[in-house]
C-alpha positions as CSV (number, residue, x, y, z in Angstrom):
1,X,-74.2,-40.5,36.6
2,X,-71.3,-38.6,37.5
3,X,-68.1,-39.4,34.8
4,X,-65.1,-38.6,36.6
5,X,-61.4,-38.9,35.3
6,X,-59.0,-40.0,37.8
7,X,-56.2,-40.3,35.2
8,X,-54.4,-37.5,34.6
9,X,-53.7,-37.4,30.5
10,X,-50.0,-36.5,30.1
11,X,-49.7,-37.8,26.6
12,X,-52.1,-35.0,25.7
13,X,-50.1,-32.3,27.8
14,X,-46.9,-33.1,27.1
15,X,-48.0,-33.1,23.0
16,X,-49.3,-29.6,23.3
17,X,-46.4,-27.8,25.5
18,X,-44.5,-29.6,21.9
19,X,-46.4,-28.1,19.3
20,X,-46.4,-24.6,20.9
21,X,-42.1,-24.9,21.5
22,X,-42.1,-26.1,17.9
23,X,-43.6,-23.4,16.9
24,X,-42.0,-20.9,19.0
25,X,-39.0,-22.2,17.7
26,X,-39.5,-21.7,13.7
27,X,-40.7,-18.2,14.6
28,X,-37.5,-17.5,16.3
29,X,-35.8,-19.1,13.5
30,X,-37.4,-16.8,10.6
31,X,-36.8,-14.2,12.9
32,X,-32.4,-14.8,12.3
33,X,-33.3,-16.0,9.5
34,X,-35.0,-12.6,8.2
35,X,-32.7,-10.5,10.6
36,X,-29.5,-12.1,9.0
37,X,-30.9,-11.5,5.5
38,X,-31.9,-7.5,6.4
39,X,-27.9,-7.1,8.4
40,X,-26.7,-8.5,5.1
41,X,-28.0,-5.8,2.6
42,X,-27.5,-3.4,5.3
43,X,-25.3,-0.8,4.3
44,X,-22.0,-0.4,6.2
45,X,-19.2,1.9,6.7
46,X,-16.1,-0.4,6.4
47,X,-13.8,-2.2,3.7
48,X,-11.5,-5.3,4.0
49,X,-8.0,-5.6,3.7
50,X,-6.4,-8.6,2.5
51,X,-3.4,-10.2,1.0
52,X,-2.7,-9.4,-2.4
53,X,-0.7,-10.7,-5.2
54,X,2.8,-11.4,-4.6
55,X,5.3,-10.2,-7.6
56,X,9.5,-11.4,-7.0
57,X,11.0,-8.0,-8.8
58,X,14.0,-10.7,-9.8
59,X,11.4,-12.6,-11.3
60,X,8.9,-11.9,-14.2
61,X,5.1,-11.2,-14.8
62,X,2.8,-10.9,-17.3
63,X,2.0,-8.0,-19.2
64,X,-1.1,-6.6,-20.9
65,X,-0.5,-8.7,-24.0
66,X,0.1,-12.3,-22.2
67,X,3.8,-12.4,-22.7
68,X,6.0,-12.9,-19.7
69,X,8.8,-10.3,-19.4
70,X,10.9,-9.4,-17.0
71,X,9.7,-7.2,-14.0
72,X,13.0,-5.2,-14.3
73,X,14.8,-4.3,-17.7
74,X,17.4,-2.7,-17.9
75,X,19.0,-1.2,-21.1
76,X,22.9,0.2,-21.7
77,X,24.4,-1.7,-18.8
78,X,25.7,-5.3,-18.2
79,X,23.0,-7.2,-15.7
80,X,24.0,-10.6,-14.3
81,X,21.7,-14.0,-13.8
82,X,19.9,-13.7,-10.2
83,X,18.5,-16.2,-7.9
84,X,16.3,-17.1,-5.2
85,X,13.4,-14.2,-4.9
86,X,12.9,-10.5,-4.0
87,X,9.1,-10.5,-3.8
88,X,6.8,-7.2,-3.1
89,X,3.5,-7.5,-1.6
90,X,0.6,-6.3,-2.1
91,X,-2.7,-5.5,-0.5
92,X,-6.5,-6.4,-1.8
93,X,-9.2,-3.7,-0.7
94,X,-12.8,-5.4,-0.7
95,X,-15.4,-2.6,-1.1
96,X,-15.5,0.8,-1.9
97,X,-18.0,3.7,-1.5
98,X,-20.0,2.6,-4.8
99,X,-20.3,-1.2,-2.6
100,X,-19.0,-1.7,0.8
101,X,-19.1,-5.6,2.1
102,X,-22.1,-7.0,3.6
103,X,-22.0,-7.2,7.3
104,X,-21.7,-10.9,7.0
105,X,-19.0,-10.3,5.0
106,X,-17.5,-8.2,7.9
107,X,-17.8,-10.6,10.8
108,X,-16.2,-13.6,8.2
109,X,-12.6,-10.9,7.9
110,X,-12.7,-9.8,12.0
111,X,-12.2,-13.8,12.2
112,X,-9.7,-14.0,10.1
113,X,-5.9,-12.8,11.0
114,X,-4.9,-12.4,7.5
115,X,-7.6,-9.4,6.8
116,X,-8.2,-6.2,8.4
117,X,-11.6,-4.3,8.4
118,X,-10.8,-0.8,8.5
119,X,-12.7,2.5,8.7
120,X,-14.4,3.4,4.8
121,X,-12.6,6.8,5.1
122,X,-9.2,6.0,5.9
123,X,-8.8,4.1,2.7
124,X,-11.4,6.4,0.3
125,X,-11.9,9.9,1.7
126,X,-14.8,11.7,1.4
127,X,-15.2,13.3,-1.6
128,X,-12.6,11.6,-3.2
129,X,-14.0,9.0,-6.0
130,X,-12.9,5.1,-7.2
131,X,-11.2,6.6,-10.3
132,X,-9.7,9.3,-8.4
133,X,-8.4,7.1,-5.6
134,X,-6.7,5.1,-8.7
135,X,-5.2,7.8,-10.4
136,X,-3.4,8.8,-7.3
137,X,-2.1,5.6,-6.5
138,X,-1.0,5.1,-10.1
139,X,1.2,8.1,-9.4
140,X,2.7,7.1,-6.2
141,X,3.8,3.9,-8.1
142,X,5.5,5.9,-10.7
143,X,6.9,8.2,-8.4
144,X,7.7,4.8,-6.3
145,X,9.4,3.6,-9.3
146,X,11.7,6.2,-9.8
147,X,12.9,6.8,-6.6
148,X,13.8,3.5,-6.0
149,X,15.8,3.6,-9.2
150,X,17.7,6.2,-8.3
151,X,18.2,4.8,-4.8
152,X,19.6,1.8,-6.2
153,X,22.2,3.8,-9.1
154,X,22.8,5.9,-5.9
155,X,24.3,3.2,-4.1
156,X,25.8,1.9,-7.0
157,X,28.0,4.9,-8.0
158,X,26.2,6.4,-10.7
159,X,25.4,10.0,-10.7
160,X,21.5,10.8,-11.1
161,X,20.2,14.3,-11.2
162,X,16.4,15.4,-9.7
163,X,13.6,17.9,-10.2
164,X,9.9,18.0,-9.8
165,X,7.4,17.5,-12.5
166,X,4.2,18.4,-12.6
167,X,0.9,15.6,-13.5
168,X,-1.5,17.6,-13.1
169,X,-4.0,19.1,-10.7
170,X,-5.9,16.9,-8.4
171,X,-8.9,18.7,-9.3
172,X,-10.6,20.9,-11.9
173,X,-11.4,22.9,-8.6
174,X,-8.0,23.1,-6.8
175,X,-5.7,26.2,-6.3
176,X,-3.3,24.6,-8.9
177,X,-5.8,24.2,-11.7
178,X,-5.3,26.2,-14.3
179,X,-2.0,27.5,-13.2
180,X,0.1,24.3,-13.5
181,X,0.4,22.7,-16.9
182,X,1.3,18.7,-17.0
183,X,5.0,18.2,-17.6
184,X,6.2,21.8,-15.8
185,X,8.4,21.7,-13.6
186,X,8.6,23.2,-10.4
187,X,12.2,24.8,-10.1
188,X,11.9,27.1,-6.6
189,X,9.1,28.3,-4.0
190,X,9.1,31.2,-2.9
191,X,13.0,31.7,-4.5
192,X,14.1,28.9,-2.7
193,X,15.3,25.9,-4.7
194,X,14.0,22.5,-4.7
195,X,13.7,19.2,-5.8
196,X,11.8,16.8,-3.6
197,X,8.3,17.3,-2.5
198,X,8.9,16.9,1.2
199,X,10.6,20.5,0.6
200,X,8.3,21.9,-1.2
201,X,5.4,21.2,1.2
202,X,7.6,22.3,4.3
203,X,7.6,25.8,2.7
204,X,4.2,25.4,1.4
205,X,2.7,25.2,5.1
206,X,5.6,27.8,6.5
207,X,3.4,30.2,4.9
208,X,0.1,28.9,6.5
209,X,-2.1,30.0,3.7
210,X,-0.3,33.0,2.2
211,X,0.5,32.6,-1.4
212,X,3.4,30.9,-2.5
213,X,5.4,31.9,-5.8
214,X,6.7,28.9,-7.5
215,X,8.9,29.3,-10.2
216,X,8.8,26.5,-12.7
217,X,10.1,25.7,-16.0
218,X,7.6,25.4,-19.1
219,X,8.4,24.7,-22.9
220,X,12.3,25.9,-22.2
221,X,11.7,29.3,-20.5
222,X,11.0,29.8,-16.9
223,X,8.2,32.0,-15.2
224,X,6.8,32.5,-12.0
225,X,3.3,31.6,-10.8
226,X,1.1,32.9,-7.6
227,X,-0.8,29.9,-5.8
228,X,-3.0,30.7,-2.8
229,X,-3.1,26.9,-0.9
230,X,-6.0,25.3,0.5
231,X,-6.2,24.5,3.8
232,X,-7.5,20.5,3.9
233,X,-7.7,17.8,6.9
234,X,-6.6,14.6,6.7
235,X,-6.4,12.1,9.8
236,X,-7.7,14.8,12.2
237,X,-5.0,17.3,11.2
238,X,-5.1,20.2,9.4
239,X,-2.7,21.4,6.6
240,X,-2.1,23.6,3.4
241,X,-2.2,22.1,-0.1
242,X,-2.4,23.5,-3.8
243,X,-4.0,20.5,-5.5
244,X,-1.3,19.1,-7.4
245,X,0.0,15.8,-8.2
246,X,3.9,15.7,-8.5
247,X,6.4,13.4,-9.5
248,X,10.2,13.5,-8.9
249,X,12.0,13.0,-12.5
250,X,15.8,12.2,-12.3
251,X,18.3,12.2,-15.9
252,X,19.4,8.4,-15.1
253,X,22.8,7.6,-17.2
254,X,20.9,4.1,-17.5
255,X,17.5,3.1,-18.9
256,X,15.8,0.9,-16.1
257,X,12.1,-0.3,-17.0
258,X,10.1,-1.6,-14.4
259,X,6.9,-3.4,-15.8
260,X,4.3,-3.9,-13.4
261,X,0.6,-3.5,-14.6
262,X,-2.3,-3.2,-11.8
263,X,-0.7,-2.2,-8.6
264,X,-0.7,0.9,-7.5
265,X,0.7,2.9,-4.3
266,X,4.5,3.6,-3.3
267,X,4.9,0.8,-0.6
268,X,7.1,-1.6,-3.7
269,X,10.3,0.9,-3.7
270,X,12.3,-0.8,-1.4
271,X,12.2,-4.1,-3.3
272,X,12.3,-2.3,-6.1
273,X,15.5,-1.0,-5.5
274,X,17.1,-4.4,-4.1
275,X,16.0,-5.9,-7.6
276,X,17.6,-3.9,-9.4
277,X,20.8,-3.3,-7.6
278,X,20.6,-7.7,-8.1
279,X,20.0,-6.9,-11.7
280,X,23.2,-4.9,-12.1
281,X,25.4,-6.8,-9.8
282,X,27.4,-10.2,-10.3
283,X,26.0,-13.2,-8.4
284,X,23.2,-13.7,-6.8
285,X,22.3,-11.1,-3.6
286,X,20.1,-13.8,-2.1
287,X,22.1,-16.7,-2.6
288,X,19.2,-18.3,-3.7
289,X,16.6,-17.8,-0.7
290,X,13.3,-16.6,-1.1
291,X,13.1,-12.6,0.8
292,X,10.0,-11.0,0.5
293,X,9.2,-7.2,2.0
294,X,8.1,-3.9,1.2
295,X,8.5,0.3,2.5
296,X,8.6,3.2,0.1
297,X,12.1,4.3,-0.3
298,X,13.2,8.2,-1.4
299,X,16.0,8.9,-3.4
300,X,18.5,9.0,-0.8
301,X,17.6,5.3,0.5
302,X,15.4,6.1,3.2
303,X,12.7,3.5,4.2
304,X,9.5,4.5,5.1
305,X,6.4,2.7,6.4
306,X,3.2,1.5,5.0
307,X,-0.1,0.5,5.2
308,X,-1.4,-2.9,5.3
309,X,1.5,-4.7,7.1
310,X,-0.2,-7.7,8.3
311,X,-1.6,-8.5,5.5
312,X,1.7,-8.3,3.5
313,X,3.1,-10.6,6.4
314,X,0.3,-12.9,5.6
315,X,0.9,-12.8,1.6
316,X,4.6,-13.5,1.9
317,X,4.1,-16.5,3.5
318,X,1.7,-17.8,1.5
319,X,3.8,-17.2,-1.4
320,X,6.6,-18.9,0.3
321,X,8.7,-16.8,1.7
322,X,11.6,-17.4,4.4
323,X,12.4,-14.1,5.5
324,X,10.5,-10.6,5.6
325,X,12.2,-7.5,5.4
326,X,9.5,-4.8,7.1
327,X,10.4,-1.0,7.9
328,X,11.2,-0.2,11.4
329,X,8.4,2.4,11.6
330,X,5.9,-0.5,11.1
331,X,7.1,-2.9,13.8
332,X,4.7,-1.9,16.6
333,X,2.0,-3.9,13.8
334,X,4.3,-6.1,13.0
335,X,5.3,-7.5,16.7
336,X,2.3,-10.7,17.6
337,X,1.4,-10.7,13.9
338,X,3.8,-12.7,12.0
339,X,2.7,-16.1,10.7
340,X,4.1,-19.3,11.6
341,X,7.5,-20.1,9.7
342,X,8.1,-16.2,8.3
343,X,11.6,-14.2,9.9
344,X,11.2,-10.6,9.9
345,X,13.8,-7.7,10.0
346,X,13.6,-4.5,10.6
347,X,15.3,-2.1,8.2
348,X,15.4,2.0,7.6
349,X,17.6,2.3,5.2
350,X,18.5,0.8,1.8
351,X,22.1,0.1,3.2
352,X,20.1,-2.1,6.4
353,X,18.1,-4.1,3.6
354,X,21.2,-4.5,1.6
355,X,22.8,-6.2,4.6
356,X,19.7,-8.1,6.2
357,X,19.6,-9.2,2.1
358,X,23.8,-10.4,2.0
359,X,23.5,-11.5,5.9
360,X,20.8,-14.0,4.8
361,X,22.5,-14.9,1.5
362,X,25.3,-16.2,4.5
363,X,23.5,-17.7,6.7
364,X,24.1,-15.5,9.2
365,X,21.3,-13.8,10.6
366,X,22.0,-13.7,14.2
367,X,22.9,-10.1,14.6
368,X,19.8,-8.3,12.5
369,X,17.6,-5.7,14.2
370,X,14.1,-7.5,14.4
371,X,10.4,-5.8,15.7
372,X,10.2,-5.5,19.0
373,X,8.0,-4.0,21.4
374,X,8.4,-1.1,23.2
């Protein structure tokens, strides 16, 4: 007898094409899964930039010992009640060459329009350690700090002298070690006066590696040194360098105190300076609104720009902020960035934020300057 089957069994078929997808599809599964899990302790060569703690220099903080004070004292000079807020912005980096962010991490911040991933080197150079990274930022800040302060007695009509002080070298390896002492000060190069840094590394590189005499002033006495610079690159250019962390000192006829722990970097100086010209002036500069910005300022009142825009765009707004006050050099970052409900101006000078400040305070903001393109 012949057994034929003239069914066909489908039930059967169709329940092993299941299994096999089934398991095809866990496989495929552990494979992300594992894949994701490798990509995530992958190392990587980027860090995150995000918004950082807001600080209103009208305002006050906490310092090291819990107690609020105020984020700008001054001492033997009448200051005035203020209003409304002058806020400075920060920036957060996540990562650093001793733990960059996981590559998870990564995609999460290219999603996000209020963080930035950026290139490892452009914010820690090679070579260039955590703690050395801080140290220099901590002297930008105190540099910051005193240029904005004499930008803002500038303006005010006091008279403020300048001259360069030395920290110290910016390495037990540089040109400068060993031949510049902390608290000298740097009175010429080459037999030409100066006071700023910008001067002094326009005649630094004049000499394109030849030895510059500087003649500085140690203990009382002067004498004259012989530093050959280094040549360095930064950014894809080349230029010459002797190693040395400077800071511009000025004899201020007032005692202005600016207490700000944990922040480092020059970018504060411009509301630094509106702070405390509020400080020193009757009635409130604002009128009550809450202004938020940030550029490094020089002595003379100049603006300059900074890193980290967007994300200080982002941190103003979050803090609350009407109005932005952003330097004209950083608009092109600025223009298709600004959050919903934030005004930004553009300013270059201390006089530009002073008015922006007073045309706000009015209610009259129709004729400031504000990012374009182009």
């Amino acid at each position: 007898m012949t057994l034929t089957d003239d069914q066909p069994r489908p039930e059967r078929t169709r329940g092993v094409s299941a299994s096999r997808r089934t398991v095809a599809g866990i496989w495929a599964l552990t494979a992300a899964l594992l894949a994701l899990v490798v990509i995530t302790f992958l190392p990587t060569s980027f860090v995150i930039q995000q918004p950082g703690p807001v600080y209103d220099t009208i305002g006050g903080v906490v310092d090291s010992d819990g107690r609020e004070v105020p984020l700008i004292e001054v001492a033997d000079a009448e200051t005035y009640e203020t209003s409304g807020s002058l806020d400075l912005t920060t920036v957060q980096v996540v990562g650093n060459r001793e733990r960059t962010p996981s590559w998870f991490e990564l995609a999460l911040a290219w999603l996000d329009p209020a963080r930035a991933v950026v290139p490892l080197d452009s914010v820690f150079p090679e070579g260039q350690t955590t703690e050395q990274r801080e140290e220099q930022n901590a002297v930008a800040m105190v540099d910051s700090q005193a240029e904005a302060t004499a930008a803002a007695l500038t303006q005010l009509g006091y008279d403020v002298g300048a001259h360069l002080r030395v920290v110290g070298p910016t390495s037990d390896e540089s040109p400068a070690a060993g031949v510049l002492a902390e608290d000298d000060v740097v009175v010429a190069a080459d037999g030409e006066p100066v006071s700023d840094v910008e001067h002094l590394k326009e005649i630094i590189a004049a000499g394109e590696g030849d030895a510059v005499v500087l003649t500085i002033e140690r203990d009382g006495a002067e004498q004259d040194v012989e530093i050959v610079p280094d040549e360095v690159e930064a950014d894809g250019e080349t230029s010459w360098a002797i190693g040395v962390y400077l800071t511009t000192a000025f004899d201020f006829p007032i005692d202005v105190t600016i207490q700000l722990e944990d922040v480092g970097g020059p970018s504060a100086g411009t509301m630094f300076a509106l702070g405390i010209i509020d400080t020193l002036t009757p009635g409130a500069l604002t009128g009550g609104e809450e202004i938020a910005g940030t550029g490094t300022i020089d002595a003379a009142g100049t603006v300059g720009a900074i890193g980290g825009i967007r994300q200080k765009l982002y941190g103003a707004s979050g803090a609350g902020a009407d109005w932005f006050l952003a330097p004209a050099e950083n608009c092109d970052e600025v223009v298709g960035h600004v959050p919903a409900g934030l005004q930004v101006f553009s300013i270059s000078t201390l006089d530009d934020a002073l008015a922006a400040v007073e045309a706000i305070a009015a209610g009259e903001t129709g004729a400031l300057p504000t990012c374009t393109t182009g």
